[in-house]
N, C-alpha and C positions, 0 to 999 in steps of 0.2 A: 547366776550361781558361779562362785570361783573354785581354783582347785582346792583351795583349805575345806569351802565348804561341802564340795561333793567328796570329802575325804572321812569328815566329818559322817555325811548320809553314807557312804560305804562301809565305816566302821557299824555305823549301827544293823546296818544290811548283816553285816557278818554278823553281828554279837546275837540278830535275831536265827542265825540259820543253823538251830539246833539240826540233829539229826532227823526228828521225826519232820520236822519243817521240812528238809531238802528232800527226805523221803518221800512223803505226798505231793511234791512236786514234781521228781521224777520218778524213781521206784526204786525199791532196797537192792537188787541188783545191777542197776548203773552207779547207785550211791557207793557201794562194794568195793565195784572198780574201780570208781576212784580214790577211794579212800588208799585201796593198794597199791595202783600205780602214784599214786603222792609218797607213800610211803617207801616205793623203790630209789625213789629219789627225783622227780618230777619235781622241778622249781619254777617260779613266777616273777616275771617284773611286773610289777608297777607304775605306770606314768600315771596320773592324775589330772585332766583336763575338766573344764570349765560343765560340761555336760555329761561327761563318760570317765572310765578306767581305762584306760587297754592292755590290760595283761597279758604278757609274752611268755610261755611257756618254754621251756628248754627245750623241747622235742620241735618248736619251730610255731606250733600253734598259737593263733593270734586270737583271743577273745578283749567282746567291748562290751564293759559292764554299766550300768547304772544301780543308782540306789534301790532297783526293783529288783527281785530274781525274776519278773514277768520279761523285763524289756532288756532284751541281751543280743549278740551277735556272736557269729563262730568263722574261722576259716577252714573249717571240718565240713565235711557234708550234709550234716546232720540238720533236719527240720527242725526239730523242739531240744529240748532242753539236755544237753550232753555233759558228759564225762571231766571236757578240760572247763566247760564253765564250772562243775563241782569243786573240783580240784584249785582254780584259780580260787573260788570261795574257801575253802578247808585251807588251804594253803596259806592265806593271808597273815593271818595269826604269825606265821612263820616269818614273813618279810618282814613283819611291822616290830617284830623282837629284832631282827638283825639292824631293824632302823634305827631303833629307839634305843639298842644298845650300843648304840656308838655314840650316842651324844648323851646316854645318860637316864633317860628320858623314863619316866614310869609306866606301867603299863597294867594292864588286868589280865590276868591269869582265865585261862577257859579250858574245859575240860577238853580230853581228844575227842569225843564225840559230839563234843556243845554242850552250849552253856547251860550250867543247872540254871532252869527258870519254877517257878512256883506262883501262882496266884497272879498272873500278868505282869508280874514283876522280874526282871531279867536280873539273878542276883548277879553283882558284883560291875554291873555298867549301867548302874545310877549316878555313879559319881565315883571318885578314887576310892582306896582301902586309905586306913593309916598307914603313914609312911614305913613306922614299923614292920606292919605286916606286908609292904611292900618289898622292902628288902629284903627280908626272910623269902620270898615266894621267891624274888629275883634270882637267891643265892642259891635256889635249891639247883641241886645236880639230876637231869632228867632220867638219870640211870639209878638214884636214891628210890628205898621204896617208899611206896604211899603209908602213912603212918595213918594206924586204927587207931577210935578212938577205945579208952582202956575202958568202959562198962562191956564192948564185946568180949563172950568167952571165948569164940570163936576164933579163924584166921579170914575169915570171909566177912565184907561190909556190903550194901547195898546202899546206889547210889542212882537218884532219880535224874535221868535226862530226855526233858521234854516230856513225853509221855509214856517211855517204857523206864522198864527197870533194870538196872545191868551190876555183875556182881563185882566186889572189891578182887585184888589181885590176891593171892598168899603173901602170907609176911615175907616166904622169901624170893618174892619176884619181883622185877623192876615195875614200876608204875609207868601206865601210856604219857608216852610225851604231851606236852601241855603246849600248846597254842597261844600266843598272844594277841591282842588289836590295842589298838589307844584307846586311854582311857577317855571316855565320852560321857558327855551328860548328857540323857538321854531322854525324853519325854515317855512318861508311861504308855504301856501299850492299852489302847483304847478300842473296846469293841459295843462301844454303848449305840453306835449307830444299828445295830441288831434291834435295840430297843425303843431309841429315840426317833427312829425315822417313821413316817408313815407307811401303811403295808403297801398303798396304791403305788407308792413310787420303788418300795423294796420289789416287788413285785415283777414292775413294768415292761422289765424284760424278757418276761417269758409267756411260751401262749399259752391262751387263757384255757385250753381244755386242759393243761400239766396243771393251774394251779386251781381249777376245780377240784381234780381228781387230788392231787395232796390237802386240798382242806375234805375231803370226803374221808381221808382215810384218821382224819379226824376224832373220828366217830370210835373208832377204836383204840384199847388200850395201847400204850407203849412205852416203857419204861425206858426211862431215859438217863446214861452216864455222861456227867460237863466237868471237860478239864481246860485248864485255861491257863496258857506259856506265852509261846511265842505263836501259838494261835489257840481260839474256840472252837475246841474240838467236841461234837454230839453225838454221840453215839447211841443206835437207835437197836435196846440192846437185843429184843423180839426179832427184828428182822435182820440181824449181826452187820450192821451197815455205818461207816464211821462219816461223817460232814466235818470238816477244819474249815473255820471261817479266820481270814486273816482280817487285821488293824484297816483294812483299806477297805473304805465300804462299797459294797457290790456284792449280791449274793451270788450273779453270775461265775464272781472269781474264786466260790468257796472251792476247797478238792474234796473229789469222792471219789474213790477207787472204780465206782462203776460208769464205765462211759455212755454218750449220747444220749437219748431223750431219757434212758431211765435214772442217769444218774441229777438231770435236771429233776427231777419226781422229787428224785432221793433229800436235793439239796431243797427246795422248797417245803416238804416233809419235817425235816428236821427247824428250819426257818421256824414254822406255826407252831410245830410240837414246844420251841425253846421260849417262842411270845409267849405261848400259853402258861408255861413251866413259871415263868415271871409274872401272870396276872393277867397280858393283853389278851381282849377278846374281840377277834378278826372279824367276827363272823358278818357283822353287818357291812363293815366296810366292803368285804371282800366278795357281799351279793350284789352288793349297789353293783361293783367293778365287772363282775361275772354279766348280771340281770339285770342290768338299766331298766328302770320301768318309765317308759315314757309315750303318754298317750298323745298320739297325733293332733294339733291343732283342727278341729273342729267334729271332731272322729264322734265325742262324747255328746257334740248338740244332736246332730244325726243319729244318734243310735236313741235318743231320749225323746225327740219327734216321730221316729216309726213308732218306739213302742205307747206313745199316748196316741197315736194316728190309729192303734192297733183297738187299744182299751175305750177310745169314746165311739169306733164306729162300731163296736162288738161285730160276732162273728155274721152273724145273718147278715149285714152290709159292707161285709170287705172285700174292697178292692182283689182281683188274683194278684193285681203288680207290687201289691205291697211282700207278697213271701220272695220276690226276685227283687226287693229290697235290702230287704234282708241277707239273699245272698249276696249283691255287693259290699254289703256291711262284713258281711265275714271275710272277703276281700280285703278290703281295707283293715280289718285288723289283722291278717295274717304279716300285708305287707310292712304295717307297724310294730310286731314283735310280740305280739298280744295274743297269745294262743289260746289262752282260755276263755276270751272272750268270741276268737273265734269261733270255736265248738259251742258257745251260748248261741251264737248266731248263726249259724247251720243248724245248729236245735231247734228252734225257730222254725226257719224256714221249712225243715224236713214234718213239725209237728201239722204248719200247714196247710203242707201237700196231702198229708193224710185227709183233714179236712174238706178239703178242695174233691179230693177223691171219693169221699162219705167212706171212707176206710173204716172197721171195724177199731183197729190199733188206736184210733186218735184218742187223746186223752186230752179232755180241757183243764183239767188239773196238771199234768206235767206241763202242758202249754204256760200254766198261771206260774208255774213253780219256776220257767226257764225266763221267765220277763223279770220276776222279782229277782231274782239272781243276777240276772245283768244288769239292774238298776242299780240293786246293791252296790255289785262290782264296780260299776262307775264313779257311785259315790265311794267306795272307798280308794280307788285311780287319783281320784282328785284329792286327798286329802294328806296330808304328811302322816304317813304311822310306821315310817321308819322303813330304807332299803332291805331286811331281811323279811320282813311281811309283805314288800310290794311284789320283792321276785317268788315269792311264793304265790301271790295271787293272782301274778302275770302265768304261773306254768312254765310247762315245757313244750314244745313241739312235739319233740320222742325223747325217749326215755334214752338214758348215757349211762354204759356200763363202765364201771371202773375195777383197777385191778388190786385186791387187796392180799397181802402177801400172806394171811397166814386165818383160817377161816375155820375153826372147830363146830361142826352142826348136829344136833340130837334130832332123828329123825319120829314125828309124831304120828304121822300117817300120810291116807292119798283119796283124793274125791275124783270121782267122775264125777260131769256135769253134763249138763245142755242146754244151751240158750233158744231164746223165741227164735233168734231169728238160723237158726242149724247150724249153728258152731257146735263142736261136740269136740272133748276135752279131758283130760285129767291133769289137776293141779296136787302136787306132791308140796307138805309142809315138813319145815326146819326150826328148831329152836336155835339159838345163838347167846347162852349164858353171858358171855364177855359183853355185849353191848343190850343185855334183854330184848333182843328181837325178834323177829318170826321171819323165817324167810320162803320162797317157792321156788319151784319149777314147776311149768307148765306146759304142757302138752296141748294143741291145738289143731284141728281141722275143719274147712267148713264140707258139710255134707246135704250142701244146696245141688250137690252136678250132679248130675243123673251118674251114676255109678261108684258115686264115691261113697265111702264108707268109712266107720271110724268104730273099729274091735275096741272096745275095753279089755278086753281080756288079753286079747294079742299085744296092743302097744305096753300093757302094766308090764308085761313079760319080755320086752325089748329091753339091749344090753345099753348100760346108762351111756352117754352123751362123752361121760370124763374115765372112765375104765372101762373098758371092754370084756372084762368077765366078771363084771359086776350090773346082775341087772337091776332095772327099776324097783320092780316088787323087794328085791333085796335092799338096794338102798332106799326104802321107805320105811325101813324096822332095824336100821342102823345107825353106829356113829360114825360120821364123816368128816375127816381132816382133809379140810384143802390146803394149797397152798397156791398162790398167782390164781386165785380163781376173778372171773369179771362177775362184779356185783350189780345191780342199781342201784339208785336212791331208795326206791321202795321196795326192796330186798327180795328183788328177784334174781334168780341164779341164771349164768347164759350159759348154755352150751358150747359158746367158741372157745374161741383159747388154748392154751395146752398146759389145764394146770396137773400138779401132782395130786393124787386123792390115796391116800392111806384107810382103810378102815377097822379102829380099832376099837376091841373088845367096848362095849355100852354096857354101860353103868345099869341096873337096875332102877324102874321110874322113880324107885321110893324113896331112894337116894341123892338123885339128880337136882339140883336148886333151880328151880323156874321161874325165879323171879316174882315178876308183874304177872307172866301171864296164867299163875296158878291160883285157882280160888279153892280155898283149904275148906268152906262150906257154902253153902249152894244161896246164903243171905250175902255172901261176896258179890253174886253177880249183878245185885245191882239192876234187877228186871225190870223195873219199873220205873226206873230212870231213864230220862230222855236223852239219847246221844245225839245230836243234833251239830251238823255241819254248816257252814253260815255258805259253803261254794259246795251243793253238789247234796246226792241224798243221805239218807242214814246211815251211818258207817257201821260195815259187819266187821262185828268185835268176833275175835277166837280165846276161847280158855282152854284152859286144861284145870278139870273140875276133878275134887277130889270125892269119890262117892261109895259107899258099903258094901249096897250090894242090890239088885235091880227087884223090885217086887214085884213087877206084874208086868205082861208085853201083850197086847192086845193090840191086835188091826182095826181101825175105825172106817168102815164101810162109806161112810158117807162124807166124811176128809179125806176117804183115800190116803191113809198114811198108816201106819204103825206106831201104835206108841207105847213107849216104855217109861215104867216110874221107879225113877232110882231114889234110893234114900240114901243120906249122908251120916256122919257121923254122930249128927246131932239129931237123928230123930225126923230131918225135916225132906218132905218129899219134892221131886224134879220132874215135868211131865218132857220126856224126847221125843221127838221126831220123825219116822222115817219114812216122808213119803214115796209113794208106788210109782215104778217105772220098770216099765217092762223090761229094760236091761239087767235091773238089780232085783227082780220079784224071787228069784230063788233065796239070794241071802234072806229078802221081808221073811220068807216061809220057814224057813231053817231059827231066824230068830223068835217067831212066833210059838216054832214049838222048842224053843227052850236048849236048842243047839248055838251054840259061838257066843257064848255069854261068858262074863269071865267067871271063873273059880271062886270057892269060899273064899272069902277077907275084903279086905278094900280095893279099889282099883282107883283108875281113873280115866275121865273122858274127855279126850279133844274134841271141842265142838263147834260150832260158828251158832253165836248167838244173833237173834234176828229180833225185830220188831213185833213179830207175831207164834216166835215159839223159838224153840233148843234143839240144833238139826246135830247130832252127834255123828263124829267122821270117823272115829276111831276109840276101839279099849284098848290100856295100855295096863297091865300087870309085871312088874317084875321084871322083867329080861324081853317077855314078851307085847305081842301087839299085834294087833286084827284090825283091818281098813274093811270098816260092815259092807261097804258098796262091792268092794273087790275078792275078799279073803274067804269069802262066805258062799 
């Protein structure tokens, strides 16, 4: 490269360094300073060398430029990006008139703040003006005012630079001094590598849990403003956060006002939201990149000779060493990345031991149910159906919370529970109109130890997790705005973190849009239909059912449950649920006789619907809301 031609790349350096350009790169108040110390009278030499500029400022400071504003040097103290590099940049315009006006020479006019650009197009350094309007511009006097054009009534013009707006002068004030550089032809500014390049490689430089978590945040809405100058600028308008991607491809080098790992979030965030915006859809590429599914050479013959070693010697002549096969198997697939094949194979193993033991627990049906599922599983390992169903049927290890910035939740109600094996529990549901989801918090203890205990009553009445004078019971019959809350994939809420939580006034249910998970009458649910999981058991479906009004609540002595029959709008009747457990027998009783039921008119019931009946967790009327297990 010779000096013509790096005179050439430093012109166009300049003609790119609008205001908002220099701005995002360093900040509006260093850009300030220099704009004002240039203007006190701060001047620049120019020498032009084969690789560099080296601009000598009158105050003695020695700056070394390239066609980058990335790659520069200072004889200032300064680490990153300073005042006399801005100044040798803003200034240039200035030397390259005094050059070019001694020999004659044309030039292109540029505003005092930078060049009007519009549409990736830098007007006026694609090529010369007519000469005409070359010499008129040359002639003008810098102390002449700016002439409006005559449809203004006004004395004020608006005049777009870069990306903000800035206002004309009064008719009778002088207009900012104009700046020149050489006229250059200049190649369009080109930001198609946003689009054209693959994600794997747009990607590559960043860790993979930052670009998990921005395709996670995916899932939610975000409206999006693209303006496009002297850079591609996204702004992501829900979370007030701006990304300037420049001509140079690298998403590492976009700017975003926010530093360190969240502003990597930020800029990859905006990267997917912009593919998407244009039609790309990442999502497979970017599970392949996340979730490699790749099953260990010989991992799949071994796992497919236990379980026919399993099915032809049947149980009455099996070997004990075959269930401590099995745990090697779960071994080997943990070591291989294969989690859910692991947990088939500790299933396995543990079903067993049961066996082995003449345990009451065993079941030869779930035993039949965890072989087929891993034969399955194999067979679908082996077969191409695409990186975003492989890493789905590879799993997780654990679950990965992520941080979504802005999270409005309709509280539905709160179950206690208790498992076989003494876990004892309350899980709290959330609606999420913006993305139609259901979310939890979950409350858990085991109350296997000798003294351990798990209040329902007491934990429902602990102060929540994210406010501290907001307790649980309260926020289970509220609306909840979060903000920075950590989510999962499967729309559990975490306790850590330090998000904001606002709670404001909740809308009445009747009002409220539910989406998917409302059935408007009780032939919506769809009972008699098979939900059927190809990895794993029946899946418990939740509604919120819309129903009239309850006709009859009757205990059944011999299911041990309660049951209530609501009728819907139409006439058609719902048999509920509630079976007996000594922690909730008071609410059974109180329901039975006709206490905590809702009021004349319609309501409606959050429930978990099961294979073998409608377990209701909650009425919701109005403003109001009763959790039958806790309220009652």
């Amino acid at each position: 490269m010779g000096a013509t031609e790096m005179k050439m790349r430093f012109g166009r350096l300049v003609a790119l360094c609008t205001e908002d350009y220099l701005i995002r790169h360093a900040n509006k108040g260093l850009y300030n300073r220099a704009v004002k110390d240039r203007d006190k009278g701060i001047t620049a030499e120019y020498v032009f060398a084969d690789a560099e500029v080296v601009c000598t400022l009158s105050d003695g400071i020695v700056c070394r430029l390239t066609d980058s504003i990335e790659r520069f040097s200072c004889s200032c103290p300064a680490d990153n990006l300073c005042k006399h590099v801005l100044i040798a940049i803003l200034d240039y315009g200035r030397a390259a008139e005094a050059e070019e006006g001694s020999t004659g020479g044309n030039g292109v006019a540029l505003e005092e703040e930078g060049v009007v650009a519009e549409s990736g197009k830098i007007r006026g350094t694609r090529g010369r003006l007519p000469s005409g309007e070359e010499e008129r511009q040359a002639g003008d006097s810098v102390s002449e005012p700016r002439s409006e054009p005559e449809s203004k009534s006004g004395s004020e013009s608006e005049l777009k630079a870069g990306s903000g707006t800035g206002s004309g002068a009064d008719s009778g004030a002088a207009a900012p001094r104009a700046r020149r550089v050489p006229a250059v032809d200049l190649p369009p500014l080109d930001f198609g590598w946003l689009l054209e390049w693959p994600i794997e490689e747009l990607v590559a430089s960043f860790n993979a849990g930052r670009v998990e978590e921005a395709a996670f945040r995916l899932r939610y809405n975000e409206e999006l403003e693209i303006r496009e100058d002297s850079l591609l600028v996204v702004r992501l308008v829900r979370s007030g956060i701006e990304v300037a991607f420049t001509d140079t491809p690298g998403v590492a080098r976009a700017l975003c006002a926010v530093p360190g790992p969240d502003g990597d979030l930020y800029k990859l965030e905006a990267l997917l939201r912009y593919r998407s915006s244009r039609g790309l859809d990442d999502r497979d590429a970017l599970a392949a990149k996340l979730s490699p599914a790749i099953l260990p050479p010989g991992l799949s013959g071994e796992f497919r000779e236990s379980i026919n070693a399993l099915l032809s010697n049947g149980l009455a002549r099996l070997p004990r060493s075959l269930g401590a096969r099995f745990e090697l198997l779960a071994i080997a697939a943990r070591s291989g990345g294969l989690p859910n094949l692991e947990r088939e194979a500790r299933g396995i193993h543990g079903e067993l031991e049961l066996f082995f033991e003449r345990h009451v627990r065993f079941s030869s049906h779930a035993l039949l149910g965890r072989l087929s599922r891993t034969s399955l599983m194999l067979d679908a390992l082996e077969q191409d159906i695409g990186p975003a169903r492989q890493a789905q049927l590879v799993g997780r290890f654990r679950s990965k919370y992520y941080t979504v910035p802005r999270l409005d939740l309709y509280a539905l109600g709160a179950e206690p529970w208790e498992t076989r094996s003494s876990y004892r529990g309350i899980t709290y549901y959330f609606y999420c109109a913006e993305d139609d989801g259901l979310y939890t918090y979950t409350q858990a203890r085991p109350a296997y130890y000798e003294g351990a205990e798990f209040s329902f009553a007491g934990h429902y009445a602990e102060r929540s997790p994210w406010k501290p004078d907001l307790t649980l019971r309260t926020a289970s019959s509220s609306m909840l705005s979060f903000r920075a809350v950590k989510v999962s994939a499967e729309g559990r809420l975490s306790s850590g973190g330090s998000p904001a939580l606002s709670v404001p006034p909740r809308p009445p249910v009747e009002g409220f849009r539910f989406g998917g998970l409302l059935a408007e009458r009780f032939a919506d649910l769809e009972l008699g239909r098979s939900f059927i999981r190809l990895f794993g058991g029946p899946p418990r479906r939740m509604k919120l059912i819309r129903a009239a009004t309850i006709e009859s609540c009757v205990y059944d002595g011999s299911a041990q449950a309660l049951k209530l029959t609501a009728v819907d709008v139409a006439g058609e009747r719902l048999e509920l649920l509630v079976p007996y457990h000594a922690d909730w027998s008071t609410a059974i009783n109180r329901l039975e006789a006709g206490r905590g039921l809702p009021a004349a008119g319609e309501f409606y019931i959050f429930a978990s619907i099961a294979a073998d009946g409608v377990y209701p967790i909650s009425f919701l009327q109005g403003s109001g809301q009763t959790s039958l297990k806790l309220d009652l």
